[in-house]
C-alpha positions in Angstrom: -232.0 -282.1 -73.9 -229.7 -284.7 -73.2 -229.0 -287.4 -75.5 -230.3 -291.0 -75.1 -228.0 -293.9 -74.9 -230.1 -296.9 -76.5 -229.2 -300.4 -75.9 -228.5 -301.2 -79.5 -226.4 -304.6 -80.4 -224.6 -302.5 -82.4 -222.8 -299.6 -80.5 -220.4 -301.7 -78.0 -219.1 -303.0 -81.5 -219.1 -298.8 -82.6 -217.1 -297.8 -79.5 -215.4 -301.2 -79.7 -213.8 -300.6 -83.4 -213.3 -297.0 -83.2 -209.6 -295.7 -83.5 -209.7 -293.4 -80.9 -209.8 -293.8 -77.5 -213.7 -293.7 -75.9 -214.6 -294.6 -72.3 -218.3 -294.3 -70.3 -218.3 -293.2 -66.7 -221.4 -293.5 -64.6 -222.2 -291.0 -62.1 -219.8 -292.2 -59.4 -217.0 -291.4 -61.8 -216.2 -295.3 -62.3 -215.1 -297.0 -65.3 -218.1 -298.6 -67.0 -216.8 -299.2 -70.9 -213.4 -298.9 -72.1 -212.3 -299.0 -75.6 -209.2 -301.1 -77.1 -207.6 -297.9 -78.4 -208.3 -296.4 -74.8 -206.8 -299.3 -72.8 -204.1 -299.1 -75.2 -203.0 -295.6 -75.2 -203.2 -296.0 -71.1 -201.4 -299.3 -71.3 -203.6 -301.1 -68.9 -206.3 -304.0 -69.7 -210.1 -303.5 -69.9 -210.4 -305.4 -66.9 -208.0 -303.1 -65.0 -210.0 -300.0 -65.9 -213.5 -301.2 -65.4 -214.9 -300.4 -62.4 -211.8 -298.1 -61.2 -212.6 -294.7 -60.6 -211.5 -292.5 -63.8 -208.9 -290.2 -61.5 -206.4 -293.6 -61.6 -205.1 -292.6 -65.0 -204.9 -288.5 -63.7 -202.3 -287.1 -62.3 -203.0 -286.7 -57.9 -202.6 -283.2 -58.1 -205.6 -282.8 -60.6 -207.9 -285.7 -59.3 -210.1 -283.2 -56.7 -210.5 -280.3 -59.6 -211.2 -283.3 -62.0 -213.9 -285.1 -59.9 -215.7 -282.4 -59.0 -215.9 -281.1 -62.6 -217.3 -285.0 -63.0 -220.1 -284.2 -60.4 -221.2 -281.2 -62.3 -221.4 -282.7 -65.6 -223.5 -285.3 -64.7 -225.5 -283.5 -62.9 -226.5 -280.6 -65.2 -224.7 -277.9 -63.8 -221.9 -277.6 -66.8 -222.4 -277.3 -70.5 -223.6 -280.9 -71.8 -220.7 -281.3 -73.9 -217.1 -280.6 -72.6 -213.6 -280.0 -74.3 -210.6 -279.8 -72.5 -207.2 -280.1 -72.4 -205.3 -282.0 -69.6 -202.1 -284.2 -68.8 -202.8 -287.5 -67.6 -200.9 -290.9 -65.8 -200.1 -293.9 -68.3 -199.6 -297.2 -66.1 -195.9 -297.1 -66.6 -195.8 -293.7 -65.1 -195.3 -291.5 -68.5 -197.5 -288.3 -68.5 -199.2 -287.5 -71.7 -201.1 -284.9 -72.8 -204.8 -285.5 -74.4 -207.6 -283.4 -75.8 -210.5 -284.9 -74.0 -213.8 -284.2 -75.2 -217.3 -285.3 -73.6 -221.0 -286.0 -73.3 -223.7 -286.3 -71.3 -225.6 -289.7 -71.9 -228.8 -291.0 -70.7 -229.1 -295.1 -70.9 -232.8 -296.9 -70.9 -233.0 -297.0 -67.2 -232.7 -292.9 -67.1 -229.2 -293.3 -65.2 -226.6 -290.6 -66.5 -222.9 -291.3 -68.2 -220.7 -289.7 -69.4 -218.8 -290.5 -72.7 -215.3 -289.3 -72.8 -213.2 -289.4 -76.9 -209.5 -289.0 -76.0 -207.1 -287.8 -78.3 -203.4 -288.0 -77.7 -201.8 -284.5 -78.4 -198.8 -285.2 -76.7 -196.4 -284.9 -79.7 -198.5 -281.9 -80.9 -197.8 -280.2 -78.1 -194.0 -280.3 -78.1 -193.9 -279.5 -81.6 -195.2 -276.4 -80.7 -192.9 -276.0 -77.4 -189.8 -276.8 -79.5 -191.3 -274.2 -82.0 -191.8 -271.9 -79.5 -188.3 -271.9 -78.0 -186.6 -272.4 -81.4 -188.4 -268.7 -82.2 -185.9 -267.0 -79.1 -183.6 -269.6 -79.0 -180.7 -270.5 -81.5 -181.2 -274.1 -82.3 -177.4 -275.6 -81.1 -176.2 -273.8 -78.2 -179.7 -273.2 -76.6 -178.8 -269.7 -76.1 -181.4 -266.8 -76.7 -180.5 -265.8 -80.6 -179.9 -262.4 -82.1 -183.5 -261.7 -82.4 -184.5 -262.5 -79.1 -181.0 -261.3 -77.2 -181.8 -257.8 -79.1 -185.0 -257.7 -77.3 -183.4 -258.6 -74.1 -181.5 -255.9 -74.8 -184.0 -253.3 -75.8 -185.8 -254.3 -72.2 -183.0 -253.8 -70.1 -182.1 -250.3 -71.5 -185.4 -249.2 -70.8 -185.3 -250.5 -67.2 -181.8 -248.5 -67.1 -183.5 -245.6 -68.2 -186.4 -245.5 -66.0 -184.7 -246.6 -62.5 -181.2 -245.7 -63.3 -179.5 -248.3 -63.3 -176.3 -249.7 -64.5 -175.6 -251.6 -67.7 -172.6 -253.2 -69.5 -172.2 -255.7 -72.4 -169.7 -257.1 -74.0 -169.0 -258.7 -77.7 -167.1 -261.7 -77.6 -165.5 -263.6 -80.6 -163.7 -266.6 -80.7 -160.4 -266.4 -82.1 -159.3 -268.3 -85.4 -162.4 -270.8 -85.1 -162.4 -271.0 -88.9 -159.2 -273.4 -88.7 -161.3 -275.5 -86.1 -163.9 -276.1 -88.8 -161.1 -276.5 -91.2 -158.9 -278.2 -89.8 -161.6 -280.9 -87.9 -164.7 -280.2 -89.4 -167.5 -278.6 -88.7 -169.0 -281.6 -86.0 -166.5 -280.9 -84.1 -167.0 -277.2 -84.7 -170.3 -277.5 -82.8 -168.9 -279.5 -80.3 -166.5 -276.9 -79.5 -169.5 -274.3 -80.2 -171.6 -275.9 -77.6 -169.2 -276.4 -74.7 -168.2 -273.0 -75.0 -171.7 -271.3 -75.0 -171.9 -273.4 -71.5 -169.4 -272.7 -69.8 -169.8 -269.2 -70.7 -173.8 -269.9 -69.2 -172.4 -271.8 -66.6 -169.7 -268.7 -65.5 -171.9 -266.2 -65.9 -174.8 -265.0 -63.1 -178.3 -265.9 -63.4 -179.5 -261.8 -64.2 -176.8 -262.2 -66.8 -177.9 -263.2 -70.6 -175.7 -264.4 -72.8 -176.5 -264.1 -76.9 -174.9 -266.3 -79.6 -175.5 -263.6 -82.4 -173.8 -265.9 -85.1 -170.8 -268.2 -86.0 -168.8 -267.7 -83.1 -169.6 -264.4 -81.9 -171.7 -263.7 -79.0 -173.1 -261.2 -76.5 -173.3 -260.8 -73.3 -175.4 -258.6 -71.2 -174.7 -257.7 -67.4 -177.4 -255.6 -65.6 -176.5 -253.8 -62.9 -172.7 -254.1 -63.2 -170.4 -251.1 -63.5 -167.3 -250.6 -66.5 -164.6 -252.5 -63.8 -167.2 -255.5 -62.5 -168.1 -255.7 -66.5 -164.2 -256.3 -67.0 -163.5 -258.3 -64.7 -166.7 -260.9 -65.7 -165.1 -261.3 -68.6 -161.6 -261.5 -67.9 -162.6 -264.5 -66.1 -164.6 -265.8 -69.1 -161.2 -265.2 -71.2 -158.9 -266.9 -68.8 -161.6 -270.0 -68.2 -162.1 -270.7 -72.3 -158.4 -270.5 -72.6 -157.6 -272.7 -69.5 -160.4 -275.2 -70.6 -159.5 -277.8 -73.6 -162.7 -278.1 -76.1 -164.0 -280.9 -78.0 -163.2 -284.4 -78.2 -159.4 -283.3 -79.7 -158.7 -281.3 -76.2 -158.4 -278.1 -78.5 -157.0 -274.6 -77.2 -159.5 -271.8 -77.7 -159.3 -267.8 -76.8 -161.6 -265.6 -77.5 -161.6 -261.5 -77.8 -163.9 -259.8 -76.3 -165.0 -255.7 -75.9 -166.9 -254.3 -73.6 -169.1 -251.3 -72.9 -170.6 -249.9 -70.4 -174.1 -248.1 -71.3 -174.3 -244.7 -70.9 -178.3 -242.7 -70.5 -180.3 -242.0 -73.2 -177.7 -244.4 -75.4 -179.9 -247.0 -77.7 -179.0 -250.4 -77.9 -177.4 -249.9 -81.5 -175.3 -247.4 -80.2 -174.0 -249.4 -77.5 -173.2 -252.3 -79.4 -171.3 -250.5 -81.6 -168.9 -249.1 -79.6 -168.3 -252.7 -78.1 -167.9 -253.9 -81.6 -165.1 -251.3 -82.0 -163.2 -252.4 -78.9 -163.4 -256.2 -79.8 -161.6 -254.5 -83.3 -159.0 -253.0 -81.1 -158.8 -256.5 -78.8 -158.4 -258.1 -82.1 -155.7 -255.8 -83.4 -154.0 -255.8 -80.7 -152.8 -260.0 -80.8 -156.6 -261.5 -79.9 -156.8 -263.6 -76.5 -157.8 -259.9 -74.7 -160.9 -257.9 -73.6 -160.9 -254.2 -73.7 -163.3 -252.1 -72.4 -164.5 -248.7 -73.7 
């Protein structure tokens, strides 16, 4: 049964003092009691909402779906109590993000509303994006982190093993960074971190993946690309970090850099450690290089 909405004195002054936002719909969809906290979370006044249609603070895209979920409510043909979660329009344009809950009410002249509580979970929401991307992504370059760049890996070894294709990496470490941080701190460390992790991103193809597996050493992962292409990729990486001053000091940076190419059957430990033995040899050999395997 559907609940009764009585005409007590006393529930505009409820709805009125309530620290959430509330609104009542009739069955056209139209505005027939708005809250304080619900004007004030939309940013419009009461008399700007009431008798509107409730689609004015949805976004366009939504307002069909939205009205005709309206229709059925009120007329029996959904559950008599809805939650769900949607984006909707402020009057300054910003789009939020609200846990809407509703009910079915019936007043004293057996006409049908609907009662709508709004909760802004906006904020809750992109806690839990920013969680979510901090999980795969290290938190200052915005590139994928060990974890996540290992399973990248992992993923594109087994796509080389069941189509056959081709698959290089390379390790690349910047060379000397510890005097940056020494000699200009470690703000500008990250500075210099930062700009080079995009111009690496920026250089690199969109297939490509690059890794920042900690301090200044990073990976890179090329599908499809044979030992010379894998080479050459990163020659030009080399020459564009060393051509390109970083940070706000205009500081020279090189990197090392080895590369190999995987070979069937080869897991991605494997792999990575025979780069990591040519970035040795790089590094030996006077640093601002990339050997290949």
């Amino acid at each position: 049964m559907p609940l009764t909405l009585l005409p007590q004195d006393n529930l505009p002054r409820i709805i009125h003092a309530a620290p959430i936002g509330i609104c009542i719909t009739n069955a056209e969809g139209r505005f027939e009691m708005v809250n304080p906290a619900y004007c004030d979370f939309y940013g419009y006044a009461e008399q700007e909402l009431l008798g509107q249609h409730f689609t004015l603070v949805v976004p366009e895209a939504e307002r069909a779906r939205l009205t005709e979920q309206h229709r059925a409510f009120i007329h029996g043909e959904a559950d008599q109590e809805c939650r769900e979660e949607h984006e909707v329009r402020c009057k300054n344009g910003e789009r939020r993000t609200i846990l809407a809950e509703a009910s079915r009410l019936v007043d004293a002249q057996g006409e049908v509303k609907k009662v709508t509580y709004v909760v802004d979970i906006t904020r809750q929401n992109a806690l839990q994006r920013r969680l979510a991307f901090l999980a795969s992504h290290d938190e200052l370059t915005g590139l994928l982190n060990r974890r996540a760049g290992m399973s990248r890996l992992d993923e594109e070894i087994r796509r080389g093993q069941r189509y056959d294709t081709l698959l290089s990496v390379a390790i690349i470490d910047l060379d000397h960074f510890k005097r940056i941080n020494d000699r200009h701190g470690h703000a500008v460390g990250d500075e210099v971190l930062c700009e080079t992790a995009a111009l690496m991103r920026q250089e690199l193809r969109a297939s490509d993946a690059l890794v920042r597996l900690g301090g200044e050493e990073f990976l890179v992962i090329l599908p499809g690309v044979d030992r010379p292409r894998a080479l050459e990729a990163i020659e030009r990486l080399r020459r564009l970090i060393e051509l390109t001053p970083m940070g706000q000091p205009g500081l020279a940076l090189t990197l090392s850099a080895g590369v190999a190419n995987w070979q069937a059957g080869e897991s991605s430990h494997l792999l990575l450690e025979r780069a990591d033995k040519v970035l040795y040899r790089a590094k030996a050999r006077g640093r601002n290089l990339a050997l290949m395997t």
